[in-house]
KEKE-3310 file (N, C-alpha, C; in steps of 0.2 Angstrom, whole numbers, plus 5000, padded with zeros to 4 digits):
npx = (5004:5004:5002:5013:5024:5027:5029:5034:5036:5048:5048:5058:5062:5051:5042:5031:5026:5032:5026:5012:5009:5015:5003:4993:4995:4997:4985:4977:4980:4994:5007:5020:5034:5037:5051:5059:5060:5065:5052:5044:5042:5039:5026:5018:5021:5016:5003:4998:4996:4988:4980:4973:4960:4946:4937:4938:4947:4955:4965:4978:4987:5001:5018:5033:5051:5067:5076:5091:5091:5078:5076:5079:5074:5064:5053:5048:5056:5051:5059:5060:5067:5073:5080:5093:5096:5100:5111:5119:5110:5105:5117:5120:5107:5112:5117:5107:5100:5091:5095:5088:5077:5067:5069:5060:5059:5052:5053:5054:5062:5075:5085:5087:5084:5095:5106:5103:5103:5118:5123:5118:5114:5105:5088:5082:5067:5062:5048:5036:5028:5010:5003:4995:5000:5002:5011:5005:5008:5019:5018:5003:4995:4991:4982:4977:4974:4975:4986:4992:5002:5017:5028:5042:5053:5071:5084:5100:5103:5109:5126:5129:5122:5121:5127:5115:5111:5107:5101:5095:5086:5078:5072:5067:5056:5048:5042:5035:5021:5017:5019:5011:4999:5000:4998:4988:4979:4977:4973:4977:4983:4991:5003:5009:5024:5033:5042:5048:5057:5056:5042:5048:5053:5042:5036:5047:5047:5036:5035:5045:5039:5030:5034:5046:5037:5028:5033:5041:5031:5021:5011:4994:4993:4982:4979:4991:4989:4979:4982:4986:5000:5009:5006:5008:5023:5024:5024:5033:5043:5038:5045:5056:5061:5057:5065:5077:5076:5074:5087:5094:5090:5076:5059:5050:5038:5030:5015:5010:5016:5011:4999:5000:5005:4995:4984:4987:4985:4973:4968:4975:4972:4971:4982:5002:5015:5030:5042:5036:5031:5043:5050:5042:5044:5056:5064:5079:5077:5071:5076:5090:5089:5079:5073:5085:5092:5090:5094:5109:5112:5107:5117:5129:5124:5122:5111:5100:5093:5086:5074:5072:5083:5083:5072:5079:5088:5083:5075:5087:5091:5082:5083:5096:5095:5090:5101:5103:5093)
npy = (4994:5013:5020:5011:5012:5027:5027:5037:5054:5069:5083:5097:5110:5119:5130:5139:5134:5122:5118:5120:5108:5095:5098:5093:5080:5074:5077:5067:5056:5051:5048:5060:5073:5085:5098:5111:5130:5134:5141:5139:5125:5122:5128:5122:5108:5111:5114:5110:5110:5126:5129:5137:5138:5137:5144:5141:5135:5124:5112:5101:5087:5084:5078:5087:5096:5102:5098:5091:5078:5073:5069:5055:5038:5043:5040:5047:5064:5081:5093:5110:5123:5139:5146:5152:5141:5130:5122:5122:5117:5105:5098:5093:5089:5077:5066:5058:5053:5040:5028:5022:5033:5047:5062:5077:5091:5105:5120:5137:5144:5138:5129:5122:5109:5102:5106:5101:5088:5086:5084:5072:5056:5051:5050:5063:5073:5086:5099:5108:5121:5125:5137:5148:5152:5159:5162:5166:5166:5158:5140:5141:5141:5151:5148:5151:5151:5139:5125:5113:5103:5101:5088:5080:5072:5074:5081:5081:5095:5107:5116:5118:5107:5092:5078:5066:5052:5034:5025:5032:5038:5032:5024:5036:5038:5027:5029:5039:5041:5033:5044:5054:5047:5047:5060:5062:5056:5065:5075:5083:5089:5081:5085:5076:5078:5078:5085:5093:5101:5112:5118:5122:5132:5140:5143:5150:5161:5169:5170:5180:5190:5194:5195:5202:5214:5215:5213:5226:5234:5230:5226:5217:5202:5206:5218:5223:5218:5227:5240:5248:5251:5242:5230:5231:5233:5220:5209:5214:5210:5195:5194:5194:5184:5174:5176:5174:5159:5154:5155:5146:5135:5131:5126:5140:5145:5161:5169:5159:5160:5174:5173:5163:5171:5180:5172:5170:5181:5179:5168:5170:5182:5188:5186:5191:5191:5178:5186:5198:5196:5191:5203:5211:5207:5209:5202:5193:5188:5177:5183:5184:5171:5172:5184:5189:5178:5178:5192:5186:5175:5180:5190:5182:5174:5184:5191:5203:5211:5222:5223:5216:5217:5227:5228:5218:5223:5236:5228:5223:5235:5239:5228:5231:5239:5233:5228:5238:5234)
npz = (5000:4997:5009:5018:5009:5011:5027:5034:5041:5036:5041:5034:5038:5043:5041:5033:5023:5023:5035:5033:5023:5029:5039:5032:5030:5041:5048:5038:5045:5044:5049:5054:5056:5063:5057:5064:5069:5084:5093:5086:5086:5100:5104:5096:5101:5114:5109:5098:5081:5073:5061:5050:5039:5025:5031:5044:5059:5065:5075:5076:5080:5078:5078:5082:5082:5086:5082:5071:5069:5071:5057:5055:5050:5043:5026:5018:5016:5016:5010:5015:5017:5016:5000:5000:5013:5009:5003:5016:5026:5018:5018:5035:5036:5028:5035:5043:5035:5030:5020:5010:5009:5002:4993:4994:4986:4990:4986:4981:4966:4955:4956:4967:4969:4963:4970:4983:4979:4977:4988:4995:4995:4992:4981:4975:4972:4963:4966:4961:4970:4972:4984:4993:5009:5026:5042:5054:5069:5080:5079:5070:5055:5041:5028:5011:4999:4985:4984:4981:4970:4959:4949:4948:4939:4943:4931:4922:4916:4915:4917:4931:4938:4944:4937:4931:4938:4933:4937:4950:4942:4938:4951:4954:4945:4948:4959:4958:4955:4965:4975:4973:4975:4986:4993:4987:4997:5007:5002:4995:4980:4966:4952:4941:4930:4915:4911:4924:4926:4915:4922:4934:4930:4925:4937:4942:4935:4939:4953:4950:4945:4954:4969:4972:4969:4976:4989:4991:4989:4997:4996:4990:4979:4973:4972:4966:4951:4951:4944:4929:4925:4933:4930:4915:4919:4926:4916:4907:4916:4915:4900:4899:4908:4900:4889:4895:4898:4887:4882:4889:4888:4890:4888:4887:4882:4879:4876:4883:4896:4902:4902:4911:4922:4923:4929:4941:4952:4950:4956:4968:4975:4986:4992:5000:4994:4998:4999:5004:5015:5021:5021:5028:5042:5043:5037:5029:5014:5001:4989:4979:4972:4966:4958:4957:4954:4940:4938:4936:4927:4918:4915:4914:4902:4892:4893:4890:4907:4912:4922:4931:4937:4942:4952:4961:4965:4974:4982:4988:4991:5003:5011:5015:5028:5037:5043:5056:5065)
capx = (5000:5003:5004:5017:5029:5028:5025:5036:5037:5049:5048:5066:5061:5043:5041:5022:5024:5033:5019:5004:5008:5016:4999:4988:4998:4998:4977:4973:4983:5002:5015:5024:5038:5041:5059:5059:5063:5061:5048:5037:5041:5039:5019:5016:5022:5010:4994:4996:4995:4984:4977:4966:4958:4940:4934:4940:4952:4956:4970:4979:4995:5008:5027:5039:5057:5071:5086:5090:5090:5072:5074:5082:5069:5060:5052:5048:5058:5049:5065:5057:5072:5072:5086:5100:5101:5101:5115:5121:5103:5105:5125:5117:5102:5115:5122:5105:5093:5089:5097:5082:5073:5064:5067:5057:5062:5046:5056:5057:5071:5074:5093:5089:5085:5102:5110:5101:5109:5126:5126:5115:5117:5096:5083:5079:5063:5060:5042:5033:5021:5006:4999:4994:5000:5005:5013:5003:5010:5021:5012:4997:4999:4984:4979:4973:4971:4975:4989:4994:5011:5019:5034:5046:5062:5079:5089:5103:5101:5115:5134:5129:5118:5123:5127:5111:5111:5101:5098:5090:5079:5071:5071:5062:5050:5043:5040:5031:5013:5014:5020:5005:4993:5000:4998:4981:4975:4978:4967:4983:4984:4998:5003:5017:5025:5036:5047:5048:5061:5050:5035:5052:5055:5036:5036:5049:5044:5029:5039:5048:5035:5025:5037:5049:5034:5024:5036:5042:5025:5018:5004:4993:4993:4976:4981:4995:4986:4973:4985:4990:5006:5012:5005:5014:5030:5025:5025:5041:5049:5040:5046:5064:5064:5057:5071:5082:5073:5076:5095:5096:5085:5071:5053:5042:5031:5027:5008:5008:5019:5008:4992:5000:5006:4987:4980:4988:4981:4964:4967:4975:4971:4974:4991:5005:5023:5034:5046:5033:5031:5049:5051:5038:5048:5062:5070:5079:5071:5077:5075:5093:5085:5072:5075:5094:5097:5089:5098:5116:5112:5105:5124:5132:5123:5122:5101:5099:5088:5087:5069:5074:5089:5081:5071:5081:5095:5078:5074:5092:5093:5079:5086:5103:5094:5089:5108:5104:5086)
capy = (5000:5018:5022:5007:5016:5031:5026:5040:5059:5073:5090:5098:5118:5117:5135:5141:5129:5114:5116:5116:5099:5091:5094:5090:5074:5072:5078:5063:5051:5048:5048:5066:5076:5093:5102:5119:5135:5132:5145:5135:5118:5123:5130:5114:5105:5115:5117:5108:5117:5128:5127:5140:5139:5137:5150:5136:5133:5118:5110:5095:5085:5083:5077:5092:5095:5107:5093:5088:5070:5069:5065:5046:5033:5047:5035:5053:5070:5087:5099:5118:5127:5146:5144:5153:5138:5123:5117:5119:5112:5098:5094:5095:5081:5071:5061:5057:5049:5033:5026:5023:5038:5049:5071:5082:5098:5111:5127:5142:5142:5132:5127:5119:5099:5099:5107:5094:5082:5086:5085:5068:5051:5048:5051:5070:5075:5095:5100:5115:5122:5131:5136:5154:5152:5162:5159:5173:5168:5151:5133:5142:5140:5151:5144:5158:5149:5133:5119:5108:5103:5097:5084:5076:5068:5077:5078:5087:5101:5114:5115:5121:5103:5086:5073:5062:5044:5032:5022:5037:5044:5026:5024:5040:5037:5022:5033:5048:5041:5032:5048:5059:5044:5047:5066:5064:5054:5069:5077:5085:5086:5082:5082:5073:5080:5074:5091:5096:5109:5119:5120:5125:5139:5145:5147:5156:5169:5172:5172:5186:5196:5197:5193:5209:5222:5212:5215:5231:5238:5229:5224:5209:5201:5210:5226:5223:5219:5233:5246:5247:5253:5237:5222:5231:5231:5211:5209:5216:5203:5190:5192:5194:5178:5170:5177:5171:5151:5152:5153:5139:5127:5132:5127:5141:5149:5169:5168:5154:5163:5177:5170:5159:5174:5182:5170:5169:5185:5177:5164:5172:5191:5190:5184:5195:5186:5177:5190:5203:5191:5189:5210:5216:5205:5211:5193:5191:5185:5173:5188:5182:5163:5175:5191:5190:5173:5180:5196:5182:5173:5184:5194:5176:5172:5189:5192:5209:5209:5226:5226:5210:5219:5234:5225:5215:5229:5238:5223:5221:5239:5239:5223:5232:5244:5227:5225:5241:5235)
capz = (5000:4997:5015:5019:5006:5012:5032:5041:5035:5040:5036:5036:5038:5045:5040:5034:5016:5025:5041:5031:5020:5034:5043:5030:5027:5048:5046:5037:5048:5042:5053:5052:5062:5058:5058:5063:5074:5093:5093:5084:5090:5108:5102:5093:5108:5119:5109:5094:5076:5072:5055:5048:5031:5022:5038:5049:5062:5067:5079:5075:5084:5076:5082:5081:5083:5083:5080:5062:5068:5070:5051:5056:5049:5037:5021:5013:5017:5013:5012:5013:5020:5011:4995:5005:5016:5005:5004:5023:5028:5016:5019:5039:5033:5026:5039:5047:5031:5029:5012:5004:5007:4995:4997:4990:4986:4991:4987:4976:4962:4951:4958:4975:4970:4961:4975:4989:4977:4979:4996:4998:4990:4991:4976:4976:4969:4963:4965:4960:4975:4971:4987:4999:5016:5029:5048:5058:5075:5081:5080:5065:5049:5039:5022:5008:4992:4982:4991:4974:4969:4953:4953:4940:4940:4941:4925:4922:4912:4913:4919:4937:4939:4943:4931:4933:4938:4930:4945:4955:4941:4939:4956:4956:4942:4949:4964:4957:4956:4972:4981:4970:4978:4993:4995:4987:5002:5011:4999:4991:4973:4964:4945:4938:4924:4909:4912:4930:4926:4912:4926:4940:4928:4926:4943:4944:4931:4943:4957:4948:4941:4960:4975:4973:4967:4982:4994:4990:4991:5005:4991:4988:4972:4969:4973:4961:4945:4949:4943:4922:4926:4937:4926:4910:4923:4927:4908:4906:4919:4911:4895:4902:4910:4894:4887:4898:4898:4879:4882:4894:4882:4891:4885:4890:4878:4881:4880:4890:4903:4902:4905:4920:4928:4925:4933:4949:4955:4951:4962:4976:4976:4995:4995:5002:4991:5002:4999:5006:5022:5025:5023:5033:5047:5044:5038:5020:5009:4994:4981:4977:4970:4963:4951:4957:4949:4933:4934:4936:4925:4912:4914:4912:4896:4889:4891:4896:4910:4917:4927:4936:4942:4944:4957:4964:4968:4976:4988:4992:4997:5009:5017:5019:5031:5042:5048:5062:5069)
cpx = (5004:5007:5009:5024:5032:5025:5027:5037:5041:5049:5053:5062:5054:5043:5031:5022:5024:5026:5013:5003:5009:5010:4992:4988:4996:4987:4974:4976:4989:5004:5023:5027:5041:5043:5059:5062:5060:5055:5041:5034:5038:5030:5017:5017:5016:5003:4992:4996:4989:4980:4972:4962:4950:4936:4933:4948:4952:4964:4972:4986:4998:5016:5031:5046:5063:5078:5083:5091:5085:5070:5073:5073:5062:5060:5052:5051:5056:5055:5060:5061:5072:5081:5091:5101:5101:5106:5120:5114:5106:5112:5122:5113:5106:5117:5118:5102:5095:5090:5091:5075:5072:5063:5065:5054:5055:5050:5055:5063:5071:5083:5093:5085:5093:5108:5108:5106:5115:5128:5122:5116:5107:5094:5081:5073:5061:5051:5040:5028:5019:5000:5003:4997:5003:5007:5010:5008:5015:5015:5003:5001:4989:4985:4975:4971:4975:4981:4988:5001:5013:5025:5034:5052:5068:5083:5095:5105:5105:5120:5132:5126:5122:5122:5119:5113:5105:5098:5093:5086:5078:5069:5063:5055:5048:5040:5035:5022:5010:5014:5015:4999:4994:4997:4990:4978:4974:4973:4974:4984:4989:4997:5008:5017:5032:5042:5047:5052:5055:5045:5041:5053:5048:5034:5039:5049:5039:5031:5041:5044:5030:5028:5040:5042:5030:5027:5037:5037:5021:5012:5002:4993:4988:4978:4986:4993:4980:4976:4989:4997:5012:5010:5008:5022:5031:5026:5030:5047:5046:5044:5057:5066:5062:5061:5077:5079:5077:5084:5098:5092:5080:5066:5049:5040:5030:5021:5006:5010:5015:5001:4996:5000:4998:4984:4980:4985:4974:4963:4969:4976:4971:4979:4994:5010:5027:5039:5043:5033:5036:5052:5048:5041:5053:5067:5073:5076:5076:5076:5082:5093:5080:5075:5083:5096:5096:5091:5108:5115:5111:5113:5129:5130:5123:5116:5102:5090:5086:5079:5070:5080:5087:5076:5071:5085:5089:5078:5082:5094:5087:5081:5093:5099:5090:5094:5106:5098:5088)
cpy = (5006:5021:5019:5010:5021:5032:5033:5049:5062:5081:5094:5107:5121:5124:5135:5137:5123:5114:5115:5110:5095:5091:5093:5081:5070:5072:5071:5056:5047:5051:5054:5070:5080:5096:5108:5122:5133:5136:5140:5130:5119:5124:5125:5110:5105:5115:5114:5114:5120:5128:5132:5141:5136:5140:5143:5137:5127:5115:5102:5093:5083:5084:5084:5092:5099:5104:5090:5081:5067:5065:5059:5043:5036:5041:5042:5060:5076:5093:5104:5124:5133:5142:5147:5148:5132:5120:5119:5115:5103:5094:5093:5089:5077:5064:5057:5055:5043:5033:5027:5031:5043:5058:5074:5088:5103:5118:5131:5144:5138:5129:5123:5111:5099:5100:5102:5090:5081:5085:5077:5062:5049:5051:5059:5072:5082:5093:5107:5118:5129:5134:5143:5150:5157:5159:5164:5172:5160:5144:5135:5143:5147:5152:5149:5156:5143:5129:5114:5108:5099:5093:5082:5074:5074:5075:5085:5088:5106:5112:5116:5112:5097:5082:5066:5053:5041:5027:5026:5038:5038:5026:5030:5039:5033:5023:5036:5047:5040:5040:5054:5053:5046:5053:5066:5061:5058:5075:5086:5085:5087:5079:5080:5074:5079:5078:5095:5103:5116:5122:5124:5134:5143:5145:5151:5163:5171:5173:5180:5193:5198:5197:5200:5214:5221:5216:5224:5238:5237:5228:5218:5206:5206:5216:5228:5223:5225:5239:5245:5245:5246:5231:5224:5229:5224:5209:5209:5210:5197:5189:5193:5186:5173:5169:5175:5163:5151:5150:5151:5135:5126:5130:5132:5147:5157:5169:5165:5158:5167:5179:5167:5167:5179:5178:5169:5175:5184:5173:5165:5177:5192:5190:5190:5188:5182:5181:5197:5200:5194:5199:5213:5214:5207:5206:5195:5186:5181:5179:5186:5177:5166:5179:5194:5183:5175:5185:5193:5181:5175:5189:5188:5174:5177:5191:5198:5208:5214:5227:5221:5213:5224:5233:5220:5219:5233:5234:5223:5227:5242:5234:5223:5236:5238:5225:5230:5241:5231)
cpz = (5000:5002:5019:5013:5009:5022:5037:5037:5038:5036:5037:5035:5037:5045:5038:5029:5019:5031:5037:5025:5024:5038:5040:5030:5035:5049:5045:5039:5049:5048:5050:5059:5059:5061:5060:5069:5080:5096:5092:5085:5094:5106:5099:5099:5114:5117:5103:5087:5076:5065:5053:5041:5032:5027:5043:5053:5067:5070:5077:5079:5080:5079:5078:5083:5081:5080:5072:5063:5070:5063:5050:5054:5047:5031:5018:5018:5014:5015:5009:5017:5015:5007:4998:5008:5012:5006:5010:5026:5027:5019:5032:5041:5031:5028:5044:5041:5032:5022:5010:5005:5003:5000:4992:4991:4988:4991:4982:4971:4957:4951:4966:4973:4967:4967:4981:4986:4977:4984:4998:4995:4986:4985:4979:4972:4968:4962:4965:4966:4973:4977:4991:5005:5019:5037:5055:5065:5073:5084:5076:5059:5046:5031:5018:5002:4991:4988:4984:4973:4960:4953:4946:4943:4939:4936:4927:4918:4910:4917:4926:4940:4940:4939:4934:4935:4936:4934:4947:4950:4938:4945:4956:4951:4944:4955:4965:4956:4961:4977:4978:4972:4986:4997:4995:4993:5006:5009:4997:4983:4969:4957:4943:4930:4922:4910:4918:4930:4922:4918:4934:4936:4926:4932:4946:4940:4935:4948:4956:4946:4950:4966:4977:4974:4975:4989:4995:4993:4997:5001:4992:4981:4966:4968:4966:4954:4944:4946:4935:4923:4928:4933:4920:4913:4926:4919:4906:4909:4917:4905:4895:4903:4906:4889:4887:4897:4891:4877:4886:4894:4887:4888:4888:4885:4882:4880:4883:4895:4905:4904:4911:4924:4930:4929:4942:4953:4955:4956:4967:4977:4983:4997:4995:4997:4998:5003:5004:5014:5026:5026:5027:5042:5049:5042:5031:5018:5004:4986:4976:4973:4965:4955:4948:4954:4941:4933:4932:4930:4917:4911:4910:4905:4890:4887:4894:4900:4915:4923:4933:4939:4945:4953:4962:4969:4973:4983:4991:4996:5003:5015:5020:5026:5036:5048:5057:5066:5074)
residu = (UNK:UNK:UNK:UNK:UNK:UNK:UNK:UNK:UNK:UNK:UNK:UNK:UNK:UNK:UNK:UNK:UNK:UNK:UNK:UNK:UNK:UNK:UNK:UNK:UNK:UNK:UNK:UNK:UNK:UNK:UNK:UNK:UNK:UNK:UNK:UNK:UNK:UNK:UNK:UNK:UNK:UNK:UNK:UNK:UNK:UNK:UNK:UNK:UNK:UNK:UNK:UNK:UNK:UNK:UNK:UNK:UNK:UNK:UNK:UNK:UNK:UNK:UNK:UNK:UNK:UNK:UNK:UNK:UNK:UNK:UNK:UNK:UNK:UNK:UNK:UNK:UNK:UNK:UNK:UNK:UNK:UNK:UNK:UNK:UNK:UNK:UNK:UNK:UNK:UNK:UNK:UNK:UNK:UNK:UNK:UNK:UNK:UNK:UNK:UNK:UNK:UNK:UNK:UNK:UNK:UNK:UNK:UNK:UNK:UNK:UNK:UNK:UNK:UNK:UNK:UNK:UNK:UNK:UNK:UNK:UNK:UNK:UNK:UNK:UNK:UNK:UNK:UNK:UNK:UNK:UNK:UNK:UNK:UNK:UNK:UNK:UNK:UNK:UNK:UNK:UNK:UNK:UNK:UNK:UNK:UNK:UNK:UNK:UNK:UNK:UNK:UNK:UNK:UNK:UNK:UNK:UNK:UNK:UNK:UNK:UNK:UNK:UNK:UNK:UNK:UNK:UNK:UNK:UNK:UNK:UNK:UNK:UNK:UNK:UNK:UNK:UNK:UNK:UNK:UNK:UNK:UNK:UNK:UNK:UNK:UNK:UNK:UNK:UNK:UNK:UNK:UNK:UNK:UNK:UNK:UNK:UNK:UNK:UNK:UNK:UNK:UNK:UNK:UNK:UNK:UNK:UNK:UNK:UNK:UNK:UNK:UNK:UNK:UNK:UNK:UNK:UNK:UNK:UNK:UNK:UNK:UNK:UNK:UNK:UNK:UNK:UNK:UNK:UNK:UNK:UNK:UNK:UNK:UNK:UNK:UNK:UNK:UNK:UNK:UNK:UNK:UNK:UNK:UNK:UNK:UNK:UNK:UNK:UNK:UNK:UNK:UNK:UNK:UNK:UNK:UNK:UNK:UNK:UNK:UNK:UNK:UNK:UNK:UNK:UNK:UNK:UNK:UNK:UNK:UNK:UNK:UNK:UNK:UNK:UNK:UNK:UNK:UNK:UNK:UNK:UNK:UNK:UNK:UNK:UNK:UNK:UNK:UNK:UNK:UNK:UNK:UNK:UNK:UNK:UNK:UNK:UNK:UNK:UNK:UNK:UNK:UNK:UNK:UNK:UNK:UNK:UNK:UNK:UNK:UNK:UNK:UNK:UNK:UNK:UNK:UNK:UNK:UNK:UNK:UNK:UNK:UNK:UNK:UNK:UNK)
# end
């Protein structure tokens, strides 16, 4: 069965993404122990998560834990650590998985499963996550719109990437429906795709076209699209980063792009960006993973990419004024 594959789960960076699959997955009865900051343990410990979505709140228990050797005797590992820590996180997880287990990436980027892999011997799976959340306090997670993921095998694809094994990416395909059986049990829906990279890189054009301007402005998605001015300016960073995809054998189509990125404000016209989240806090943010790997890499391959720099060098100069708080 399903749930004998995948009997134990852990969440490595139980943040507001990793807590709310880890307690949908813990919700509908799987065996989960989420990784996180001592704040949030301690409140889960105490009172259990909190859970708020469909104008519901609801409490659930789940095991927590601030040591990274809760992971020992993990069948499936949800890594959600922000893309600055990747690979000290991962190099961190290394020395406690279980050979056969199976990690999968929940991150932002489209550079943190090949980085897991350098650092782990185990099957790494990238997934695309399309879901609102927030972390109001420690031990609540609250839920704003959609909770779906997409998943494919790791190939490699560019000089920065790991030489792929053909062991692990059968291993992995034989994997990828059970572990999209699995999540739906949780009432999770997951779609497995032929090119996991192309769907890493359409989200991170979206990423890029709402997360900075998000942040920046302390906007919601909605707010964002409500103004000409700012949807011609997401335009403009799609059609950069489709520029940039094209010259790293990218598939992604420009009115495809173009329509995904419209539609995300339909679907979650509440949402603040993760980037907006981590500013109003005062934390950094992965803007570097974000608008700053497409202004890099657009300078390394010779795409000019001035509005993704423009907003990126923006975000980094508000987060310089963070060192004196």
């Amino acid at each position: 069965m399903v749930t004998q594959r995948f009997g134990a789960v852990a969440v490595v960076g139980a943040g507001a993404v990793g807590s709310f699959f880890g307690t949908m997955l813990a919700r509908a009865g799987h065996q989960v122990t989420l990784i996180g900051r001592p704040a949030h343990v301690q409140a889960i410990e105490r009172d259990g998560l909190r859970l708020e979505m469909a104008g519901r709140t609801e409490t659930i228990r789940v095991a927590a834990s601030s040591d990274m050797a809760a992971v020992r005797g993990a069948d499936l590992v949800l890594f959600c650590v922000k893309s600055t820590d990747t690979e000290t996180v991962a190099r961190q997880m290394a020395a406690h998985l279980d050979p056969d287990a199976l990690v999968l990436s929940l991150q932002n980027g489209v550079e943190n499963a090949p980085s897991i892999a350098r650092q782990v011997s185990q099957v790494v799976v990238p997934a695309v996550v399309y879901v609102a959340v927030a972390m109001p306090a420690p031990g609540c997670v609250a839920h704003h719109g959609r909770g779906d993921l997409v998943i494919g095998t790791l190939h490699a694809t560019g000089p920065d990437k790991p030489a792929s094994r053909g062991e692990d990416e059968a291993a992995a395909r034989q994997r990828l429906q059970p572990l999209a059986d699995f999540f739906a049990s949780a009432g999770v829906p997951v779609r497995v795709s032929d090119d996991v990279t192309a769907e890493l890189w359409s989200k991170l054009m979206v990423n890029c076209a709402y997360n900075a301007i998000s942040g920046l402005a302390q906007a919601s998605y909605g707010q964002l699209v409500a103004l000409p001015a700012i949807r011609e300016l997401q335009q403009t960073v799609v059609h950069e980063v489709v520029a940039l995809a094209a010259a790293e054998g990218i598939d992604l189509p420009l009115a495809p792009a173009l329509e995904v990125m419209e539609r995300i404000a339909v679907a979650m016209p509440a949402q603040f960006s993760s980037t907006a989240q981590d500013m109003a806090r005062h934390k950094p943010s992965e803007i570097d993973h974000l608008n700053g790997f497409v202004a890099r890499r657009g300078r390394e391959l010779g795409v000019p990419t001035p509005v993704n720099e423009t907003l990126h060098a923006l975000v980094k100069l508000v987060e310089a004024g963070y060192v004196s708080d």
